[in-house]
LUMKOL-422749 format. One record per residue (C-alpha): y, z, x. Coordinates in steps of 0.02 Angstrom, whole numbers, padded with zeros to 5 digits, always signed. Example, Ala and Ser with C-alpha at 12.3 -4.5 7.8 and 13.67 -1.06 7.14 Angstrom:
% residues 2
-00225+00390+00615 -00053+00357+00684 
% end
This chain:
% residues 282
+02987+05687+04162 +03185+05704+04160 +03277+05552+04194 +03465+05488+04150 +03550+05311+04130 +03698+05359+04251 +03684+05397+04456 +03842+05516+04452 +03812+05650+04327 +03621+05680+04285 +03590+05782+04151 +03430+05875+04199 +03395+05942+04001 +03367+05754+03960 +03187+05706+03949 +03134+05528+03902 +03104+05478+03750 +02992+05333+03670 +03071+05170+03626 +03038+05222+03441 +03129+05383+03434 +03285+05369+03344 +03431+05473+03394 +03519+05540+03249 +03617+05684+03302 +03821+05690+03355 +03756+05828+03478 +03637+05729+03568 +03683+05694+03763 +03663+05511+03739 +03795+05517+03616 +03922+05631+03690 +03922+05553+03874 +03974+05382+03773 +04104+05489+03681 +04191+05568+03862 +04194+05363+03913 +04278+05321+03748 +04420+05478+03760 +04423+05499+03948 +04518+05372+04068 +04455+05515+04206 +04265+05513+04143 +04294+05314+04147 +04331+05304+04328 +04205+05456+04393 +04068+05366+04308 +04138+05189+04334 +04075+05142+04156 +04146+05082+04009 +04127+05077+03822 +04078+04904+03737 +04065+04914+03551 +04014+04783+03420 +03902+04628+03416 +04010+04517+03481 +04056+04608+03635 +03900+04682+03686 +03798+04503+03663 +03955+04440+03752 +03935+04552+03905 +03737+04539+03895 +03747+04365+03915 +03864+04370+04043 +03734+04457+04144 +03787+04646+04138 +03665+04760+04125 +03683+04895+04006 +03667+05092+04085 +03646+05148+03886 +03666+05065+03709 +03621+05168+03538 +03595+05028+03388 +03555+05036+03222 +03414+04916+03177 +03433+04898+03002 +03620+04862+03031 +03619+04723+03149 +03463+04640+03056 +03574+04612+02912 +03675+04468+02996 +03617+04312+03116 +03719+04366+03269 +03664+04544+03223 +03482+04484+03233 +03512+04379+03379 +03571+04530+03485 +03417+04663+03404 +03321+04530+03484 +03397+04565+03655 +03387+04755+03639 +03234+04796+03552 +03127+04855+03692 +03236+04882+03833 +03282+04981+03955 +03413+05118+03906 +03401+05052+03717 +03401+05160+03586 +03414+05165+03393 +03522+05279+03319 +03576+05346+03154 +03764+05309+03069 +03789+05498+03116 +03734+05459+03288 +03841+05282+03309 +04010+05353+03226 +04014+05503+03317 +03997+05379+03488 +04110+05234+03412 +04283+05210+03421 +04314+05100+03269 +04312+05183+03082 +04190+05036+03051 +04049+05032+03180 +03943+04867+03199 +03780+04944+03217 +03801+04954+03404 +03886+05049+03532 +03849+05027+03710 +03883+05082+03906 +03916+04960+04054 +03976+04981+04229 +04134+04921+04262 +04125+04747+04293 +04165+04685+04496 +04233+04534+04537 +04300+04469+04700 +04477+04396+04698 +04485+04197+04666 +04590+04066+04702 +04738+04049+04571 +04868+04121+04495 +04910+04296+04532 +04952+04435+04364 +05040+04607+04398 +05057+04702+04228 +05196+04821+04283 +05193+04958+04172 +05123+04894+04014 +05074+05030+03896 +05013+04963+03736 +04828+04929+03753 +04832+04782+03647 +04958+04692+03750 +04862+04730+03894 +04697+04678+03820 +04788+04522+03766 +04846+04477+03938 +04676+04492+03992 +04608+04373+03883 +04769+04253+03934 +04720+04285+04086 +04546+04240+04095 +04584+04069+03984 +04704+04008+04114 +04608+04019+04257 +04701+04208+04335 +04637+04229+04518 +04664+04399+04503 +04745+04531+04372 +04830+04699+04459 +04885+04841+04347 +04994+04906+04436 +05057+05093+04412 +05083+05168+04228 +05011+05028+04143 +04871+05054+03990 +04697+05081+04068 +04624+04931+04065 +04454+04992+04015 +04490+05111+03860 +04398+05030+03721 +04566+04971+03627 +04603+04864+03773 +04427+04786+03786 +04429+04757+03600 +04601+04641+03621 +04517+04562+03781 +04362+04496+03695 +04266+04501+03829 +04386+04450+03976 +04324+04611+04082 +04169+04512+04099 +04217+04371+04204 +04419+04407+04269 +04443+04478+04416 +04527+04636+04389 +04584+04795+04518 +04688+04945+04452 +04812+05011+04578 +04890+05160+04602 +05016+05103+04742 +05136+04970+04766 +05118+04956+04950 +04938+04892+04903 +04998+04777+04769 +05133+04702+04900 +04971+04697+05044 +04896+04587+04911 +05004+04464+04853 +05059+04446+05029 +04994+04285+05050 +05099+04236+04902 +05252+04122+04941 +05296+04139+04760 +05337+04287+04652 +05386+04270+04498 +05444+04414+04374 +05458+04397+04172 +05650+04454+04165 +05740+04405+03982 +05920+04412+04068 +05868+04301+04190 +05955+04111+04227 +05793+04019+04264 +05702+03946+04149 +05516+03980+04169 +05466+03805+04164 +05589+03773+04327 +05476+03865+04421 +05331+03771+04552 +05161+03866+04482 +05070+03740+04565 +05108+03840+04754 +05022+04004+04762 +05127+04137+04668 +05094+04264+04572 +05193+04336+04405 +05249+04520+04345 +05252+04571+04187 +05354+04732+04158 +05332+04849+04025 +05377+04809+03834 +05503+04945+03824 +05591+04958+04020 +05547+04800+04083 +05513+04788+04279 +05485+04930+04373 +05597+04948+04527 +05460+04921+04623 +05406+04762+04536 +05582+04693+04534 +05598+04715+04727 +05441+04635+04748 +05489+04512+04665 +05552+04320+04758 +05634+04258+04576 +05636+04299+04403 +05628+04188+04275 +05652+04188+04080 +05601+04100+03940 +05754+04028+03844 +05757+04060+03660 +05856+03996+03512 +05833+04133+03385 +05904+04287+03355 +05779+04393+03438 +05813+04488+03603 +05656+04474+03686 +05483+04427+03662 +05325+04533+03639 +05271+04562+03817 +05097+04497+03784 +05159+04324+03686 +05301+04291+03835 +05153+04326+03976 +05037+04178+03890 +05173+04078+03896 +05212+04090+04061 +05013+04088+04088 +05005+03930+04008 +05152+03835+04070 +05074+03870+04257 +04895+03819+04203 +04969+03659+04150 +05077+03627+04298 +04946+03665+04405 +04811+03533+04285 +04943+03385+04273 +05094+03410+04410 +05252+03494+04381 +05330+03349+04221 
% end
């Protein structure tokens, strides 16, 4: 009996093994089609799956109510710590669960370190909200971008766009900064402004993180729909995003410093609108 945990690439050599089996080889299938969705944006979106590693994140997104298409563990491992127990608890048994050894897990893992567990899930869909609208215009640095994200999803984001030449927002380094984010936020990844602009359409507002600008970010109204562009950490905005763009704003600063990490000045300006929009403009 062959079978295989993903719809778009079967591979027919695989035949199913018993929950007990432990996979222990860097060769194995298993382990290689997790390493293509850790090194390969491309393999990412074919397969429209991406890599979760460590307790924390995979008992976040199990709770959440994703369902795994693969996760290898190490038993021993995760037994050795209460939120590792907690989480053997949810895999032992399961569908697409299956223990591995540390040759197995490194050669799958991103991190020098692994937790004990490394694990598949389809990308996450969720339908636009109401609220706040976040382009990332070109953001490169996964960790800024996994940052946002998590910004993002604690302010109450309607919707996050990556717009053109940003990080992807599923490679593991990005998911790691989110903390889970991916889970719950709304999230699209667009390859052309003239769908970004369709979508913030019904957006009065647009607001665009520009350091040189003359308005102070706390001038603006965040409590009308808008939505806010955050350009890259080394160019700024795009063209594109600064002719989308109804305003731009800037967050004054006393110090000596030019500008502001982009992911630090985003939560600001995240934060300032989720209060406005909780307690009135003052």
């Amino acid at each position: 009996m062959t079978w295989w945990p993903w719809p778009t690439r079967p591979l027919q050599s695989l035949v199913k093994l018993p929950n007990s089996s432990l996979i222990t080889s860097s060769s194995n299938p298993y382990v290689k089609w997790l390493r293509s969705l850790r090194d390969s944006p491309r393999e990412r979106r074919s397969e429209r799956a991406l890599l979760v590693e460590g307790i924390r994140l995979v008992t976040h997104a199990l709770q959440s109510g994703a369902v795994p298409r693969l996760v290898l563990y190490a038993p021993t491992q995760l037994a050795a710590t209460p939120e590792g127990a907690a989480l053997l608890g949810l895999l032992e048994g399961r569908a697409f669960c299956w223990s591995a050894g540390p040759t197995a897990l490194s050669a799958a893992a991103d991190t020098q370190q692994p937790q004990g567990v490394v694990a598949a899930f389809p990308w996450p869909e969720h339908a636009p909200r109401p609220g706040l609208r976040l382009v990332l215009d070109g953001i490169q640095d996964p960790g800024n971008v996994g940052t946002l994200l998590r910004s993002a999803e604690a302010a109450g984001v309607g919707l996050v766009i990556c717009a053109p030449n940003s990080a992807d927002p599923y490679s593991p380094k990005v998911l790691r900064a989110a903390m889970g984010a991916h889970f719950s936020l709304p999230l699209r990844v667009e390859q052309d402004w003239q769908r970004i602009a369709d979508e913030l359409a019904a957006c009065p507002l647009i607001y665009a993180a520009d350091a040189e600008a003359t308005m102070p970010y706390y001038a603006a109204d965040w409590r009308q729909p808008a939505a806010l562009i955050i350009g890259s950490e080394a160019h700024g905005l795009s063209p594109e995003g600064r002719a989308l763009a109804t305003h731009q704003i800037a967050i004054p600063m006393l110090g000596r410093a030019e500008s502001l990490n982009a992911a630090v000045a985003g939560s600001i300006l995240l934060f300032e609108a989720l209060r406005q929009r909780s307690r009135g403009r003052t």
